[in-house]
N, C-alpha and C positions, 0 to 999 in steps of 0.2 A: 504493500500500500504506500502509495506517496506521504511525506511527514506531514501533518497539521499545518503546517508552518508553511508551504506549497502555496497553500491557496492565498495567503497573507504577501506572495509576490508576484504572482503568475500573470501573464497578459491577460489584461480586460477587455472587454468590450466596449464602447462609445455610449453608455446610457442615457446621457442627452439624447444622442439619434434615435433609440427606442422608444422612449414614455409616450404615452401612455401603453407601459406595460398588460398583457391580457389575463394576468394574474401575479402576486406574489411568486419572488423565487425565493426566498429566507424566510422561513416561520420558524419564530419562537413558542414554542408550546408549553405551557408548564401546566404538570401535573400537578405539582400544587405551589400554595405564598408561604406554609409551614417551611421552619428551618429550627433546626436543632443548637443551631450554632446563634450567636447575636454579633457577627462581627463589627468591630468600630468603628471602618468603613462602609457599613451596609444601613440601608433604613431598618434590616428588622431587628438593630437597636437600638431606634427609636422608642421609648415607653408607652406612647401611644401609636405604633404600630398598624396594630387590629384596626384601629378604628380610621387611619387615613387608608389603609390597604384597603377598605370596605368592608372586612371581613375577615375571614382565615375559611382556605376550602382544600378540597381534594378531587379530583377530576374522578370521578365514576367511570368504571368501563364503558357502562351504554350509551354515557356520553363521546367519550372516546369515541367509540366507534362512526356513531354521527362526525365526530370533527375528521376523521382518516377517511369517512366518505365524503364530505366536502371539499376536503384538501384534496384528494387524488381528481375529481369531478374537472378540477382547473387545468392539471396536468401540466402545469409550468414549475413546480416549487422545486426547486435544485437540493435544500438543505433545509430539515428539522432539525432544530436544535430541542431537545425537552430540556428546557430550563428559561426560566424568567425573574423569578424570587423563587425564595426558599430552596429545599433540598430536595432536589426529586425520588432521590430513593425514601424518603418518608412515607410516598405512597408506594404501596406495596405491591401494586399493581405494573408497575414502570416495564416493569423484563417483557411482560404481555405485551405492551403498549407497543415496546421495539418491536418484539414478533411478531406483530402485526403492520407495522406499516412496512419493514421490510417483505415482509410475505405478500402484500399485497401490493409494491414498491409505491408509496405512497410518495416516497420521493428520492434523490438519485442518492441523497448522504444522510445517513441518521446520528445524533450527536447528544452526547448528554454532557453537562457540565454538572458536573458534584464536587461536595467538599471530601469524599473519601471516608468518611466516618461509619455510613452505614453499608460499603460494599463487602459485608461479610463474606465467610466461606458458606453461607447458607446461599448467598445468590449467588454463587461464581460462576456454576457449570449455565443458568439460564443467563444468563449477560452472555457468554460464551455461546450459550448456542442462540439468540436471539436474533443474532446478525450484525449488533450494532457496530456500526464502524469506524468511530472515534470517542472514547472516552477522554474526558477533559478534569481533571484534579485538580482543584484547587487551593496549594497549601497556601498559611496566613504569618509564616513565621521558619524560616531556617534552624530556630533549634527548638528545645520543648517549651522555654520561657516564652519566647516570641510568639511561637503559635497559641500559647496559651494565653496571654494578653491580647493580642488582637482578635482572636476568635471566640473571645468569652466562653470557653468552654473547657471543661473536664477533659474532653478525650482527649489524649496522650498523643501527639506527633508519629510518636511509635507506631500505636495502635493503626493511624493511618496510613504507614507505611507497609506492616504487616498486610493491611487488608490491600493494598494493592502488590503486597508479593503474591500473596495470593492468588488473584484474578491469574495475575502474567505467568504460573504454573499450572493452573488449569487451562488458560487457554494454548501455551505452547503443548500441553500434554493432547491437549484434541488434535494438534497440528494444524492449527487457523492462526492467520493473519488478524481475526477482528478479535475484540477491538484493540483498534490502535491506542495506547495508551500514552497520551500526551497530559505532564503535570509542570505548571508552574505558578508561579509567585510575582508579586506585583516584585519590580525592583525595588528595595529596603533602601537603596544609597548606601546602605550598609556593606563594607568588603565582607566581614567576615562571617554576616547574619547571610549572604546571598550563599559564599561560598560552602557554609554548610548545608543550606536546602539545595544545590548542585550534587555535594558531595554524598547526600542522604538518598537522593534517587535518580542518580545516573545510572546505577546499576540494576535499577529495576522498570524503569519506565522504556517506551521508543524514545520520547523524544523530550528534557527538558529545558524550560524557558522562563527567562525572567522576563516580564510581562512588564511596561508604562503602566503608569497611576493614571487612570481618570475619576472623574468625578457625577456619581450617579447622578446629582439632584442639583439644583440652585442656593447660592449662600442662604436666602430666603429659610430654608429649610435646617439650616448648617451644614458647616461645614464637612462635608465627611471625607474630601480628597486629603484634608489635614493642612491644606496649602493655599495658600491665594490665588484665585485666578487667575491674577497678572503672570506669577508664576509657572503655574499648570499650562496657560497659553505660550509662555515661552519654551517651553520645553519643545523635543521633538516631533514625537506621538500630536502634538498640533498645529504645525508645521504648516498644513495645507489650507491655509483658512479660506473661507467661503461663506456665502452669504444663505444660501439656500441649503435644506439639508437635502441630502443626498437617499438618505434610508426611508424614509417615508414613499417613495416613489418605486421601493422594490424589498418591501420586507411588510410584515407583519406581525402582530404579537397576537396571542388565543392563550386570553387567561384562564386560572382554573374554574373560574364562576362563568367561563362561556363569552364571558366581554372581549371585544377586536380594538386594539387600538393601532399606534400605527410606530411606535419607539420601544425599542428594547431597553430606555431607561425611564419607562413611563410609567413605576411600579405606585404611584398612586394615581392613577388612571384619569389623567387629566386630558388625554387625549384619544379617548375613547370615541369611537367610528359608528360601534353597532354590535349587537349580542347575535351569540350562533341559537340563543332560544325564541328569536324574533323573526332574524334574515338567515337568508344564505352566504355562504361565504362568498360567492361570487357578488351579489347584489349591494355586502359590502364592501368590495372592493372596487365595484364601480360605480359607487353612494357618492351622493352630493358629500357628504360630509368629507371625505376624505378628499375628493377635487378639489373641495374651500381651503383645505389644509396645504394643499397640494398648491394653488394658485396663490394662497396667502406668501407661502415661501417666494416663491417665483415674481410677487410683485415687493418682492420686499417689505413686507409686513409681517413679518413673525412674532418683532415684537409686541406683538397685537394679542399674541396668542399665549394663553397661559403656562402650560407645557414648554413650549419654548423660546421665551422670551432671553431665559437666562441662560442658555444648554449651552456646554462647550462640547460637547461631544461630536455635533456635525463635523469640525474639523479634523477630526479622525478618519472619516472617511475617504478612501483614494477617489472617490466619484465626483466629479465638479458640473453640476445643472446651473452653474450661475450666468455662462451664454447663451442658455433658452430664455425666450423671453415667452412673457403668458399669452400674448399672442400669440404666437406660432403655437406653444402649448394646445390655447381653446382651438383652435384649427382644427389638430390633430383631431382632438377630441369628440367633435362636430361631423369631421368626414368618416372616424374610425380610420383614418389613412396610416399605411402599416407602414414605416420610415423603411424597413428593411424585413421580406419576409422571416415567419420564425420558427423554427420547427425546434420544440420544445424536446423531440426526442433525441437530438445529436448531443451528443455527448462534448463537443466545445461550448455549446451556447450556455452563454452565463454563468460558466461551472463557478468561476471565482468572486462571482459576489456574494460576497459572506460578510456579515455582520461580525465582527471581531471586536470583542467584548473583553475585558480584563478586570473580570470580576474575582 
């Protein structure tokens, strides 16, 4: 399997010439907003949480299945990540989940991002046979102190490390390739906090990485990147600044209570599109609601918009929509005019837009 890390460099496609896209190619899915962990950097530790999350849920199977029959219906989505908030092995359902959209190819990459804590030896051999084809770890800390202050939690570094020697001995024992087991860490600035989470699972992972800091939410909220904007924007990882975001015009989130928004860092759903127990996922994907969102960027008005008025995270993304202008946009939109036929099933179209998150 190619490393994780591939698609984070690989030649893009021109997605200005594209939009309006005929479906999402990146859904985020998350089985649920539960997390076991409270990390420092995360909203779910926040104290009041629950209540700006909306709630705390768990995706049901028979919902599930409704949402992998939605999703495959469009037949564009490149890459399911299950993850949004929280911990998706929480729900216990998850191994099913994968076996199923692989079985049914619901899309061409299946991906889960966890904190490692709950991948026991009781799930190993189903994650192994499930199909999934990039596991994503996310340690909080290079040694046990570290992890254990930033991820407000009990469980042992160790213990995380154990549970993913594990996995990578059942699954070398099947003699498969999946999953790919890719685990990193935001960069510490730290030499010797980085160099011992290097040193702690080079030899059990495919591939490790030290991950940019960004920042999920608006100062408004506090701060959880730990750092100033000014600063955060200087850094590399923001580098490509831009005026319109880019992910809104080719991703999706499907939270666990069924609501569509349109940002992977929208975890108290400020920009929420349309529920999958009202529409279809097609109708919202080509809902007024998301065009408004979609044209607001493009005429320069975001900050108009409450979700993203503050974001710094659009300049993360390699994709630059800031020479479309919303005419040519409503055009498009007007005629259905295809910029460039698409055949969803080739295996170059779109492979590399991925949302690339460093959570």
């Amino acid at each position: 399997m190619r490393p994780y890390t591939y698609y984070q460099s690989a030649k893009r496609i021109e997605l200005s010439q594209l939009v309006p896209l005929p479906g999402p190619m990146t859904i985020f899915l998350e089985p649920t907003n539960i997390c076991n962990f409270k990390c420092v950097f995360c909203p779910e530790s926040f104290s009041d949480y629950k209540e700006q999350a909306g709630g705390l849920f768990q995706l049901s199977l028979p919902d599930y299945q409704m949402v992998a029959r939605e999703i495959k219906e469009l037949g564009t989505v490149k890459v399911i990540n299950f993850y949004m908030l929280g911990e998706p092995f929480v729900n216990k359902r998850l191994p099913e989940f994968i076996t199923i959209a692989k079985r049914d190819s619901v899309s061409e990459r299946v991906i889960v991002t966890s904190n490692g804590s709950l991948i026991r030896s009781d799930v190993h051999e189903a994650i192994v046979h499930s199909g999934l084809d990039y596991l994503r770890i996310s340690i909080y800390g290079g040694t046990r102190d570290t992890q254990k202050a930033n991820a407000q939690s009990a469980i042992p570094l160790e213990t995380i490390r154990q549970n993913i020697l594990g996995l990578r001995r059942m699954r070398d024992s099947k003699r498969s390739e999946r999953p790919f087991i890719y685990v990193k860490m935001i960069d510490t600035q730290n030499t010797a906090d980085n160099e011992a989470f290097i040193n702690n699972f080079r030899d059990i992972a495919d591939e490790v990485v030290l991950e940019p800091l960004h920042s999920w939410n608006n100062p408004e909220e506090g701060n959880l990147a730990g750092m100033s904007s000014e600063a955060l924007l200087a850094t590399d990882y923001f580098a490509q600044k831009k005026e319109v975001c880019p992910f809104l015009f080719y991703t999706l989130v499907i939270h666990s209570d069924l609501q569509v928004s349109v940002c992977c860092t929208d975890w108290n759903k400020k920009l929420v599109i349309g529920s999958l127990r009202e529409q279809s996922l097609r109708d919202i994907w080509n809902g007024d609601r998301l065009r408004t969102l979609q044209l607001m960027h493009l005429e320069r008005r975001r900050h108009e918009i409450e979700g993203c008025k503050n974001c710094t995270f659009l300049h993360t993304g390699r994709d630059n929509l800031d020479p479309l202008t919303p005419t040519d946009f409503k055009a498009r939109i007007r005629s259905h005019l295809e910029i460039a036929p698409v055949d969803t099933h080739r295996r170059d179209f779109p492979t590399v837009l991925v949302a690339i998150r460093t959570d």
